[in-house]
NUVOLUM-644953 format. One line per field, with one value per atom (N, C-alpha, C): residue number from 0; residue in three letters; chain; atom name; x negated, y negated, z negated. Coordinates in pm, 1 decimal. Atoms other than C-alpha are relative to their C-alpha. Layout:
BEGIN
i: [NUM/...]
aa: [ALA/...]
ch: [A/...]
at: [CA/...]
x: [X/...]
y: [Y/...]
z: [Z/...]
END
This chain:
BEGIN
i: [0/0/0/1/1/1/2/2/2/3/3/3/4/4/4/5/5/5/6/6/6/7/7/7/8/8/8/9/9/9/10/10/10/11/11/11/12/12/12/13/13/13/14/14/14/15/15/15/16/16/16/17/17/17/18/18/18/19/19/19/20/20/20/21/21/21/22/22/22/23/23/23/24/24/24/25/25/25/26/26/26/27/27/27/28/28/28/29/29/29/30/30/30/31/31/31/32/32/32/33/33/33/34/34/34/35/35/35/36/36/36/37/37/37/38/38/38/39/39/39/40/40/40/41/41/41/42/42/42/43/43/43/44/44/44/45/45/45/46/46/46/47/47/47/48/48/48/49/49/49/50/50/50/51/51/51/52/52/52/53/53/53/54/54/54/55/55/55/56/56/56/57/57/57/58/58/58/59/59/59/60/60/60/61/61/61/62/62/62/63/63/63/64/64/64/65/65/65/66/66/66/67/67/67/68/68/68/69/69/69/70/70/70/71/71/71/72/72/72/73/73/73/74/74/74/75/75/75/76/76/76/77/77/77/78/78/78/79/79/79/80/80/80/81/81/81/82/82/82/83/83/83/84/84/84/85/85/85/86/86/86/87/87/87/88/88/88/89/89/89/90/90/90/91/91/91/92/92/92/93/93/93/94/94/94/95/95/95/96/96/96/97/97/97/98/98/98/99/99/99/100/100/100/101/101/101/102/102/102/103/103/103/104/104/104/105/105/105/106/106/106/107/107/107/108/108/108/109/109/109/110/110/110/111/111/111/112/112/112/113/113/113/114/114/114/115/115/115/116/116/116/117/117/117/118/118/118/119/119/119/120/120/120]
aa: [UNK/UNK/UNK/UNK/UNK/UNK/UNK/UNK/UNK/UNK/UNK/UNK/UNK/UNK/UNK/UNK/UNK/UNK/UNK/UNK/UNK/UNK/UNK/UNK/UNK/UNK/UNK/UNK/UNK/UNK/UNK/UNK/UNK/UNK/UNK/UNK/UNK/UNK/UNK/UNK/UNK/UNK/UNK/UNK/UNK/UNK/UNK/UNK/UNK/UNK/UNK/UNK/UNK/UNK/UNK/UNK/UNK/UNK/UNK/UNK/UNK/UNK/UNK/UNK/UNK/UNK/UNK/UNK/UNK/UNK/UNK/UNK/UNK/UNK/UNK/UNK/UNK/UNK/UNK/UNK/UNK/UNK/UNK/UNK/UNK/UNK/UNK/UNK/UNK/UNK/UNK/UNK/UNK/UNK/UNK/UNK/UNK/UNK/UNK/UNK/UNK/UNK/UNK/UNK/UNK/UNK/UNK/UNK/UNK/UNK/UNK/UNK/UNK/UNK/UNK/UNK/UNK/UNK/UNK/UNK/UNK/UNK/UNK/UNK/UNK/UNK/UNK/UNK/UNK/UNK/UNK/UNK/UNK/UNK/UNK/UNK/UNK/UNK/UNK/UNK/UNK/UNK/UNK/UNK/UNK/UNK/UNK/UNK/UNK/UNK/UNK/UNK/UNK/UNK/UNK/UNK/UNK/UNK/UNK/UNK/UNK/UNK/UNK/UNK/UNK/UNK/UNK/UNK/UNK/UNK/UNK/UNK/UNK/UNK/UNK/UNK/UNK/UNK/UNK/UNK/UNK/UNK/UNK/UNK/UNK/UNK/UNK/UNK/UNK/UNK/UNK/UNK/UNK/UNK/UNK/UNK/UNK/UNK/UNK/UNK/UNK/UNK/UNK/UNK/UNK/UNK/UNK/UNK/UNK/UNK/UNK/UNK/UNK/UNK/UNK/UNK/UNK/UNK/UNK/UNK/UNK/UNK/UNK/UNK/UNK/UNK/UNK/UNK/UNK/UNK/UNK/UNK/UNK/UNK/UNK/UNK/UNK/UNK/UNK/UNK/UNK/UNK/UNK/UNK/UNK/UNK/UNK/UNK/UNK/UNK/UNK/UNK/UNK/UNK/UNK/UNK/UNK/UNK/UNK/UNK/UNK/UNK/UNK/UNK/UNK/UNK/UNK/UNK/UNK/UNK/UNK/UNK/UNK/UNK/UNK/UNK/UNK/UNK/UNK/UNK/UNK/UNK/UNK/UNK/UNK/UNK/UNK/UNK/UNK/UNK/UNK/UNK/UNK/UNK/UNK/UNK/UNK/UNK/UNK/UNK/UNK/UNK/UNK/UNK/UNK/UNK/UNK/UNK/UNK/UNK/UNK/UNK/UNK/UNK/UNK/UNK/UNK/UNK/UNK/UNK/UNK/UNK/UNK/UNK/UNK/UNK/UNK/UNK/UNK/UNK/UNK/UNK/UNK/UNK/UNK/UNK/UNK/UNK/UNK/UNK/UNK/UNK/UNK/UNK/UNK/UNK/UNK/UNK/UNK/UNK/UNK/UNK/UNK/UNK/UNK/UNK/UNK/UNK/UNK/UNK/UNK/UNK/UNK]
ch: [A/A/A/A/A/A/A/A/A/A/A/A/A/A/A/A/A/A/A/A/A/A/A/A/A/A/A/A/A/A/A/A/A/A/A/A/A/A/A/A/A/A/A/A/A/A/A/A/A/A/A/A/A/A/A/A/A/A/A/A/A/A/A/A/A/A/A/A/A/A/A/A/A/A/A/A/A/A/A/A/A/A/A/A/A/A/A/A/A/A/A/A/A/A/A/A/A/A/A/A/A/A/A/A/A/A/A/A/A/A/A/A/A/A/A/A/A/A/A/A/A/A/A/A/A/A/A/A/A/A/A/A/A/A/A/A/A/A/A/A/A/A/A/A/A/A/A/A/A/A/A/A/A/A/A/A/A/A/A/A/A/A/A/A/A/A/A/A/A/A/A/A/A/A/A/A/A/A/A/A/A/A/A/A/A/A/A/A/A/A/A/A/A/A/A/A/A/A/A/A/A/A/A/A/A/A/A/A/A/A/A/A/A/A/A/A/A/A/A/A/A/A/A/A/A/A/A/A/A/A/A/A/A/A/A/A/A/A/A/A/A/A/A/A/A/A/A/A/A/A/A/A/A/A/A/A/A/A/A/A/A/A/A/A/A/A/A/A/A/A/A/A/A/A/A/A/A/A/A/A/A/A/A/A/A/A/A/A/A/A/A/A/A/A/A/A/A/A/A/A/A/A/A/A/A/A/A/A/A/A/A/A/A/A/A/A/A/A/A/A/A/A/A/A/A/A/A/A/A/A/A/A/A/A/A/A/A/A/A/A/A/A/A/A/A/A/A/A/A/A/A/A/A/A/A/A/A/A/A/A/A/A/A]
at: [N/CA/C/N/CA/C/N/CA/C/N/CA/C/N/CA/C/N/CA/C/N/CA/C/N/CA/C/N/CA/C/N/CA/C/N/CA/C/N/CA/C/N/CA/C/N/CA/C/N/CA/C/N/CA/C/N/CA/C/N/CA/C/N/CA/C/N/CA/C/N/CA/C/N/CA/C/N/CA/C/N/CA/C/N/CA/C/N/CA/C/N/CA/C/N/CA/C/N/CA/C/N/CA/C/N/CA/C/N/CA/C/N/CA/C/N/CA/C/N/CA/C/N/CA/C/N/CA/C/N/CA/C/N/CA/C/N/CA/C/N/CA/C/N/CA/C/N/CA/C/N/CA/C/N/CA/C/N/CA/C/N/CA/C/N/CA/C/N/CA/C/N/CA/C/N/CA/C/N/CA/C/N/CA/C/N/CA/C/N/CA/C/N/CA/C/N/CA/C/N/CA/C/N/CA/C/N/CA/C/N/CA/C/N/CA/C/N/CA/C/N/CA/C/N/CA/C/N/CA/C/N/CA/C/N/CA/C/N/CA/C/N/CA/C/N/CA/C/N/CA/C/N/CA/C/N/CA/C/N/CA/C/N/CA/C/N/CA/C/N/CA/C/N/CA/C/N/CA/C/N/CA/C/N/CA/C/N/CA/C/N/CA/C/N/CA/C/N/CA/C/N/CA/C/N/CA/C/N/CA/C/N/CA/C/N/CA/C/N/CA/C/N/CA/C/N/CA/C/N/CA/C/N/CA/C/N/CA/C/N/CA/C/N/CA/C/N/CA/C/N/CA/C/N/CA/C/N/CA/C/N/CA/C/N/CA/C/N/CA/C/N/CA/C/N/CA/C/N/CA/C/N/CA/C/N/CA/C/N/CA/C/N/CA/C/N/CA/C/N/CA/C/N/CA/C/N/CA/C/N/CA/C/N/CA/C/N/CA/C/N/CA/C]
x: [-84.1/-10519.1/90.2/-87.3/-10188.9/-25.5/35.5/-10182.9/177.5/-43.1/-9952.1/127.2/-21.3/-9883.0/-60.9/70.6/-9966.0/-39.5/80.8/-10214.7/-5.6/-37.1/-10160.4/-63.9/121.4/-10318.5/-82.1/120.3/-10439.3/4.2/-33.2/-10511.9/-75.0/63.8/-10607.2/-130.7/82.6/-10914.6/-21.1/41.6/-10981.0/-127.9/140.2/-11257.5/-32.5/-12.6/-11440.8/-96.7/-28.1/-11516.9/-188.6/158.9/-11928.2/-2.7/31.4/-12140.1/55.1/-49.9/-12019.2/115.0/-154.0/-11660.4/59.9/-19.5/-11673.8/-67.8/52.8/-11819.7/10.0/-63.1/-11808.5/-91.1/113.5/-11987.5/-15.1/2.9/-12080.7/148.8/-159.3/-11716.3/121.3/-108.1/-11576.5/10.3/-0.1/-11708.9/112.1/-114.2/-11419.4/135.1/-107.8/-11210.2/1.9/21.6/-11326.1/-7.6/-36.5/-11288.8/126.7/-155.1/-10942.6/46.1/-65.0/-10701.6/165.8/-117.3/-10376.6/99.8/-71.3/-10094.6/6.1/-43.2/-10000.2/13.1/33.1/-10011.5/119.4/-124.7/-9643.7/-66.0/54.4/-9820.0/-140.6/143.7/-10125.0/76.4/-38.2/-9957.0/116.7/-82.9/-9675.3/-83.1/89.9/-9989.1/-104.1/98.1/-10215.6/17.4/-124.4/-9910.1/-38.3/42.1/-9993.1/-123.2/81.5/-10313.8/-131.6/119.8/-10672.3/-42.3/50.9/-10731.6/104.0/-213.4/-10330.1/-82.1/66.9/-10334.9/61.8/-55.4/-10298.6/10.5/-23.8/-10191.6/-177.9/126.5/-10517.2/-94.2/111.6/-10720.7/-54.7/9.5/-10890.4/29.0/-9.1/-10873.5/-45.3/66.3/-11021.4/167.9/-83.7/-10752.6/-111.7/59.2/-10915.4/59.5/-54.3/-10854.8/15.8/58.7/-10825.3/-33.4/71.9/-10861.5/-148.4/154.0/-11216.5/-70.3/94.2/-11309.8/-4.6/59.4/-11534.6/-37.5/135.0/-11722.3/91.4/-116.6/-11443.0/126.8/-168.0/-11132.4/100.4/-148.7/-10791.7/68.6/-85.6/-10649.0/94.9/-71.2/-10307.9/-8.1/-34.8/-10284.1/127.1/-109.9/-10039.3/76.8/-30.8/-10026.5/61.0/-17.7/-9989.7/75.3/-21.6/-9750.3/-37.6/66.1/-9919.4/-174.3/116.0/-10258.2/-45.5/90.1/-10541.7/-115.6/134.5/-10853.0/-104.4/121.4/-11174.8/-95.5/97.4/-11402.1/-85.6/79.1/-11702.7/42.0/-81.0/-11596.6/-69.7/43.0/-11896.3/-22.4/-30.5/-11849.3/-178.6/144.4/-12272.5/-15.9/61.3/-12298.7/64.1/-28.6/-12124.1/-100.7/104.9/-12439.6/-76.9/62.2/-12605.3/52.3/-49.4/-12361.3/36.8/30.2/-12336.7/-162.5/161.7/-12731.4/-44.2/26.8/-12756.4/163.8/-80.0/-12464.3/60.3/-4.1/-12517.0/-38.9/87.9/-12710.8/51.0/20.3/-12554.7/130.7/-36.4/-12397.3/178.2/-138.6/-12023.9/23.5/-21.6/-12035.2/-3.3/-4.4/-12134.4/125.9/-112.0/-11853.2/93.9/-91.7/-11612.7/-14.0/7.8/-11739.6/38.0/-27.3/-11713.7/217.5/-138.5/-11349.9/110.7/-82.7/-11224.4/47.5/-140.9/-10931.3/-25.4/-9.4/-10972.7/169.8/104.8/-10931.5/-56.1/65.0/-11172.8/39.5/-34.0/-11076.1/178.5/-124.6/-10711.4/13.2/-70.8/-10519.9/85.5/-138.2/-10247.9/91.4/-119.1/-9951.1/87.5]
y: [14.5/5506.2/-121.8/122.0/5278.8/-73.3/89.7/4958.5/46.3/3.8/4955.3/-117.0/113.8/4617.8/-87.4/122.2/4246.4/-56.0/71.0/4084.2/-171.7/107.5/3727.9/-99.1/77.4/3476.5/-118.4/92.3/3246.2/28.7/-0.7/3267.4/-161.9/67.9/3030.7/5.4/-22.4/3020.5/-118.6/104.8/2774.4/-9.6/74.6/2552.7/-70.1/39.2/2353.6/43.2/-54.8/2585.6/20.9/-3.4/2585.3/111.7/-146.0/2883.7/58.3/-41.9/2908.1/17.6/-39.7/2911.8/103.5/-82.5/3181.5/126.7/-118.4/3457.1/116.4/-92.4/3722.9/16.2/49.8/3681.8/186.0/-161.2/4031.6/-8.3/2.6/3986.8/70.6/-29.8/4033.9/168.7/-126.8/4354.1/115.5/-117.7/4579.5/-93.8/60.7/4320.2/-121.0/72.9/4129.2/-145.6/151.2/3768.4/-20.4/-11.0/3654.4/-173.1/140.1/3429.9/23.2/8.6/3354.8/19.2/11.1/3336.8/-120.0/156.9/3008.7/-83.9/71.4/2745.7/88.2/-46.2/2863.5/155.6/-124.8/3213.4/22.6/49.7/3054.6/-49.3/12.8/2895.3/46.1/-123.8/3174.8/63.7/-67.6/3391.0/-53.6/-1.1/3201.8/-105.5/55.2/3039.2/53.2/-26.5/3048.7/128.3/-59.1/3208.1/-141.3/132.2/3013.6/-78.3/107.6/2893.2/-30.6/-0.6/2787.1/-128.0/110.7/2574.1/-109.7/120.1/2203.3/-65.1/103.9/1919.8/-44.0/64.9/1789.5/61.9/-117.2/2118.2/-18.5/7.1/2152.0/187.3/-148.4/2517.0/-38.7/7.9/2553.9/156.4/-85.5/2757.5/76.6/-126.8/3127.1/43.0/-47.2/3180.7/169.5/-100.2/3570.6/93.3/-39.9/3646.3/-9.2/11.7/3508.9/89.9/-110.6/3749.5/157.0/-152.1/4062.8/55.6/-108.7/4324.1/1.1/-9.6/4263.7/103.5/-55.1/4433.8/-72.3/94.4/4204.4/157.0/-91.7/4429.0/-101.5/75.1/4310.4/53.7/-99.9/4333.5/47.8/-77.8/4567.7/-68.5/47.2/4418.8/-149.3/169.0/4028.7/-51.0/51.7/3895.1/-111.4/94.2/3715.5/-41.6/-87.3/3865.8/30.5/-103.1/3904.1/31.2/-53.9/4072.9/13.7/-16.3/4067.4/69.9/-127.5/4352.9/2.4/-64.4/4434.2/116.5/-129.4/4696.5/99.6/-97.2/4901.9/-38.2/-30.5/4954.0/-39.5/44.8/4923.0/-159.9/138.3/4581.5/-76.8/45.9/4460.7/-66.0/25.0/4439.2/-122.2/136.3/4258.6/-185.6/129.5/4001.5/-88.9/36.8/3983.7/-77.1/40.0/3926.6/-131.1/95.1/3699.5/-101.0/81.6/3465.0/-98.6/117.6/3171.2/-6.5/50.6/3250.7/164.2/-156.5/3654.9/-78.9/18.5/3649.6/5.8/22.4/3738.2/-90.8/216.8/3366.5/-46.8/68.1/3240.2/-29.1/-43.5/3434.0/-96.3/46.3/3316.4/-138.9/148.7/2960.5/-52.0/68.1/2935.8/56.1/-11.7/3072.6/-107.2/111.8/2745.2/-64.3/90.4/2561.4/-117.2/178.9/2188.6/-29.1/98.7/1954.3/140.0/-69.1/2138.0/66.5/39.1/2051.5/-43.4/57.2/2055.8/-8.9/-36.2/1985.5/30.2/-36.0/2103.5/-78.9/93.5/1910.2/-3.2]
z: [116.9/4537.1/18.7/-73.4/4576.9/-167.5/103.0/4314.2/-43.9/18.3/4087.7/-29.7/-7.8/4080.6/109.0/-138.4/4338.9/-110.9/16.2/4264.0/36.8/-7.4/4208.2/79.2/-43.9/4466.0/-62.2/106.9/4184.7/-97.9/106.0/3866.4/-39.4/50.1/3603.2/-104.2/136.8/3341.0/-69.7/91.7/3044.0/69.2/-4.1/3129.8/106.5/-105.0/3358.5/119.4/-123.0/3639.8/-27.8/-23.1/3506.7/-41.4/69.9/3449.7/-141.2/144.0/3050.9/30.4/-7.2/3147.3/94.3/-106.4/3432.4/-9.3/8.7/3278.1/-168.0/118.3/3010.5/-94.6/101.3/2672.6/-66.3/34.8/2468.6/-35.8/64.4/2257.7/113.5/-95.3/2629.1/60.4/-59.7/2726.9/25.5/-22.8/2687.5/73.5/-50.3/2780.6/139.9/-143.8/3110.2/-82.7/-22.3/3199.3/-27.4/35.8/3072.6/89.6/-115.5/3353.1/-72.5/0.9/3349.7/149.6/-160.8/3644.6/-14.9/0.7/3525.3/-146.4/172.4/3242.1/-107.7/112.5/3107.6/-50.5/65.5/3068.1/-135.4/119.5/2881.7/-64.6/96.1/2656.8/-102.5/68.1/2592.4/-54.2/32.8/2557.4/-157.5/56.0/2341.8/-154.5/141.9/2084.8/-130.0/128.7/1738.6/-32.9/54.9/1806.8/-52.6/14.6/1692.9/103.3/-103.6/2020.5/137.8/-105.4/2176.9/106.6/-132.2/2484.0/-77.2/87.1/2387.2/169.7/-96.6/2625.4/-3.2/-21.8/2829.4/6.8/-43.8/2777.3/145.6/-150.2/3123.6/12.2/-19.4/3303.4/180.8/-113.9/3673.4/100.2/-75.8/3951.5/121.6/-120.2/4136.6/95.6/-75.1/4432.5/22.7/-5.3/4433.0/100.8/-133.5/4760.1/65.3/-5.8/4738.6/-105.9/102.3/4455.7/59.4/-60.8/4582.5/-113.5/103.5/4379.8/-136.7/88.7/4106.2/-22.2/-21.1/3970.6/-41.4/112.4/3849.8/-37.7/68.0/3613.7/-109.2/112.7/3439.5/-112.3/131.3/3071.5/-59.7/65.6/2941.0/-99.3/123.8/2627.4/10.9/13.0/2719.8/157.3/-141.0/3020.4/43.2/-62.1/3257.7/21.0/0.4/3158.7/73.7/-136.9/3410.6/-75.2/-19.2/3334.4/128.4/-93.8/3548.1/-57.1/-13.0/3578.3/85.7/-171.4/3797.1/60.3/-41.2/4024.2/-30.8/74.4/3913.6/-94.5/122.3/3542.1/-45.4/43.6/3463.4/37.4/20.0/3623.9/-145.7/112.5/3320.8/-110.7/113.3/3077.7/96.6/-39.5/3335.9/6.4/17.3/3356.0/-109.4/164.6/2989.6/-9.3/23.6/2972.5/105.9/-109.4/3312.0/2.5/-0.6/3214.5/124.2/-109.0/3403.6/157.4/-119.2/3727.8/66.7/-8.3/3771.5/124.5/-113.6/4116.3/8.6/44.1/3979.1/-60.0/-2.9/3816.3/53.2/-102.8/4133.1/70.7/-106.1/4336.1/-87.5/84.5/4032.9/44.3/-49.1/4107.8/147.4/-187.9/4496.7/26.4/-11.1/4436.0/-80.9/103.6/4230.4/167.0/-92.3/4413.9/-18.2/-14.5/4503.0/-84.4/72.9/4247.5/-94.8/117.9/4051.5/-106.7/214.9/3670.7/52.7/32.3/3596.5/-144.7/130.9/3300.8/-96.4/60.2/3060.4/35.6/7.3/3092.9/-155.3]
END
């Protein structure tokens, strides 16, 4: 099957790069892990909602060439929108239930970009 889109070689996620910030809570299930391409897209994206980017936030940079067993799907709805998926559709619950220690948090973790922790500008 050809892509329809490239796949960005980094994205970004709010937080700082630990198990709680690299994984998908129940709320996420239909909707993955949520990245960005870049800050200007996070904070176009997340403007006058309850939780907008502020100056100083931290967010951690994925490499996505290091992410396996995953899917990046863009969102339709939001430019600049990545979604993360397991590539099989059941591991999902597990990674919901095994948060912190489930092997797609790991991967997510060994794919953070030196310096670690960045922050808004």
């Amino acid at each position: 099957m050809k892509k329809l889109y490239a796949t960005p070689a980094e994205l970004l996620r709010r937080g700082t790069g630990g198990p709680a910030s690299l994984r998908p809570a129940e709320k996420d299930r239909a909707t993955g892990v949520s990245c960005f391409e870049s800050e200007a897209a996070a904070r176009k994206a997340l403007a006058g909602t309850p939780s907008p980017v502020g100056t100083g936030q931290r967010y951690v940079v994925l490499d996505t060439s290091k992410l396996r067993d995953v899917v990046l799907l863009p969102d339709p709805a939001i430019e600049g929108h990545w979604l993360i998926f397991p590539a099989d559709p059941a591991e999902m619950s597990g990674w919901i239930s095994d948060r912190p220690t489930h092997r797609l948090t790991t991967m997510l973790q060994a794919a953070i970009i030196e310096p670690k922790v960045r922050t808004f500008g």
